[in-house]
Each structure stands twice: as structure tokens, then as C-alpha cells.
N, C-alpha and C positions, 0 to 999 in steps of 0.2 A: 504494500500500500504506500503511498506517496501521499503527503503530509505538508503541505504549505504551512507555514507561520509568520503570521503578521504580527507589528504591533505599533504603538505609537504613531496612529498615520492623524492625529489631530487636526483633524477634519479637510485637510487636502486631499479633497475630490478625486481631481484628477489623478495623482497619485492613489489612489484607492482602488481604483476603477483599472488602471495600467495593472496594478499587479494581484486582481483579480483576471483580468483578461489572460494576462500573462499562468498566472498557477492553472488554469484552465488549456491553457495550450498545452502544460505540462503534465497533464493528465492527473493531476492532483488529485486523491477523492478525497479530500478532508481539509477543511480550514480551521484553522486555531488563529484569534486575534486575542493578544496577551494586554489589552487595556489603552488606556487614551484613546479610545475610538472618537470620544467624546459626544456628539449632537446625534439625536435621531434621525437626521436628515443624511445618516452615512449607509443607515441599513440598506437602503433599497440595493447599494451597490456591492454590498456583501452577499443579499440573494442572489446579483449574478452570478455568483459564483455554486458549480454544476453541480457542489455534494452537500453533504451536511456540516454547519458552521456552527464552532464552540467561540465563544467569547465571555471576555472579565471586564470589569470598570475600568483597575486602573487609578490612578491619584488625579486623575483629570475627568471624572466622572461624566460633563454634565448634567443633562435632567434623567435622573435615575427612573424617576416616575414614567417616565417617555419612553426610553428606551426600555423597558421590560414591558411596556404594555407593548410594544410593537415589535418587541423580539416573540413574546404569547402569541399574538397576533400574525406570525408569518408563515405559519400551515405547519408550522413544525421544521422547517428550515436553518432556524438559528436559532441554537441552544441558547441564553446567558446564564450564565452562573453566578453572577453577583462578584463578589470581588476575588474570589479563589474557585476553581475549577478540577473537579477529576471525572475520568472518564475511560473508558476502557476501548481501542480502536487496534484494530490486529492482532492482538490477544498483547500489546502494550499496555503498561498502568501508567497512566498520561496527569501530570498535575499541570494546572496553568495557574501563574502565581506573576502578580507586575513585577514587583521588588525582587532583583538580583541575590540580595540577602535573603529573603527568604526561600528563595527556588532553591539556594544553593543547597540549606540545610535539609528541604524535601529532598534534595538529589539526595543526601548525603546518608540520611533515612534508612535506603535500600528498600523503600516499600513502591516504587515506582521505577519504570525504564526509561520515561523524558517527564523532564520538569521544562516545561515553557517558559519564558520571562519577559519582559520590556524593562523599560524606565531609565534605560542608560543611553539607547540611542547607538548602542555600538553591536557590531556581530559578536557572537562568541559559539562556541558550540566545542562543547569539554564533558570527556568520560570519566567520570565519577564513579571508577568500581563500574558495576553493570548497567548504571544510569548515564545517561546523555542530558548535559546540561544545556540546553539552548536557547540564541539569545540571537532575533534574527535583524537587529538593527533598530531603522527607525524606515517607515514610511514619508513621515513627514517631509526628508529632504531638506531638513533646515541646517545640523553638524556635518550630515553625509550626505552620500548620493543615498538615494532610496534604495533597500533591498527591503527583501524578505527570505524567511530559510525555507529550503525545499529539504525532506528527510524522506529517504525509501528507508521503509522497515522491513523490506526483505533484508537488506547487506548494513542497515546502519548508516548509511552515507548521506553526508549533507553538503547539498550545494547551497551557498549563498548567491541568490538570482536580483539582479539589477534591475528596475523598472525605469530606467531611465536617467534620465536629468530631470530636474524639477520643472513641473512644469505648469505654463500656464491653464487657468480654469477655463479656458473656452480656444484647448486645443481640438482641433477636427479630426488627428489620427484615431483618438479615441472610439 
């Protein structure tokens, strides 16, 4: 299975939209967005995407009231789990946690195979014993170039995938 993981795309559209388009080329069946999604006006662009989507708050929450009614509201499509996340995808035990400090210590647990994270804005992706700690940037495009992590849990392996350059909201490649 192939494992897209977003996180901190704070509400850049465009970049949202790229690299859902993008984990869909990649044949992804599963999305994980690890927090800062922020506004409900992001979801419709996470339904694009072809599998089923797990998501967290995040320290940049916005309207929490808004987005759980309309994460309920999307036929089943996107999971939220509020601000910490587990879930079971491949016969993986999956945590999704914003704070790097704390994913670390679930890595470190031994009661899960990937701990998910945001909040730093930086890639990272580190084995922990039999646990994969991964940390797939920033969407935003504001300290880096945007990525997000692609993970096959057949072999373990993770690519960090580019969505571009930042870009503007009323690009037409889109």
C-alpha cells in the first residue's frame, strides 16, 4: 500500500490541490494530513483525493466546530480524529501526532510501525527500532519548497515528493 502524508499546508490552496493531484498520480490509496490544515474551506480539496483520508488539528486548529461537522458530513471520506490519531492501514499500527516531541516518544513506545508528524516544517523520516518516524515537511511552501512523504509499506521506503514551487492561487495548471 502507498501512503501519502501531508501536513502543514495552512490553507495554500493551490499547494493542496498540487499535491493531492500529485499523491493520486502516485497511486496512493491513503492520505494522512498531520495538522495545520486549518479552515474548512481546504476539505473539498482533500476529497479529491481517490482513497480514504485520516486527519488531526494541529496547533493551528481553526474552526474546530466547522471542520468536524464537515469532515461527518463527507460520506465517510475523511476521517478527523481530533488532535491525535490511530488507525490500522496494511496491517500497520499508524499514530498521527502534530508535535515532533511527541510522535517521537509514540515511535519510541514500540506499540506502532509509523508515527506521522508536522509542526517543524522540515522532512524527516527515521527508524526507530521497528517504527518509522515520519515527518513529511511542510505544504505551505513558506521555509521550503512544498513536499509531502510518499511511504510503500510493502518495502518501507519513502520518497519525499515535490509539489512544486509555491504557487500562485489562480494558477491554471491546476
Amino acid at each position: 500500500m502507498r501512503i501519502a502524508v501531508f501536513s502543514d499546508s495552512h490553507d495554500h490552496i493551490a499547494n493542496l490541490r498540487r499535491a493531492v493531484l500529485r499523491a493520486n498520480r502516485e497511486e496512493a490509496e491513503l492520505l494522512i494530513h498531520c495538522g495545520d490544515l486549518i479552515s474548512p474551506f481546504m476539505l473539498p480539496y482533500l476529497e479529491q483525493f481517490n482513497g480514504p483520508v485520516h486527519a488531526i488539528y494541529g496547533n493551528n486548529a481553526g474552526d474546530r466546530h466547522l471542520i468536524a461537522g464537515r469532515c461527518a458530513a463527507s460520506t465517510g471520506k475523511i476521517t478527523h480524529h481530533g488532535d491525535h490519531g490511530i488507525l490500522v492501514a496494511a496491517s500497520w499500527r499508524i499514530a498521527i501526532e502534530h508535535y515532533p516531541k511527541w510522535a517521537r516518544s509514540l515511535a519510541a513506545s514500540g506499540d506502532f510501525d509509523l508515527v506521522c508528524c508536522g509542526h517543524s516544517h522540515v522532512f524527516q523520516a527515521e527508524w526507530l527500532g521497528r517504527c518509522l518516524l515520519l515527518n513529511p515537511g511542510e505544504l505551505l511552501g513558506k521555509d521550503a519548497p512544498p513536499t509531502f512523504a510518499l511511504l510503500d509499506t510493502a518495502d518501507g521506503s519513502v520518497r519525499q515528493i515535490s509539489v512544486g514551487e509555491q504557487l500562485s492561487l489562480d494558477d491554471r495548471d491546476l
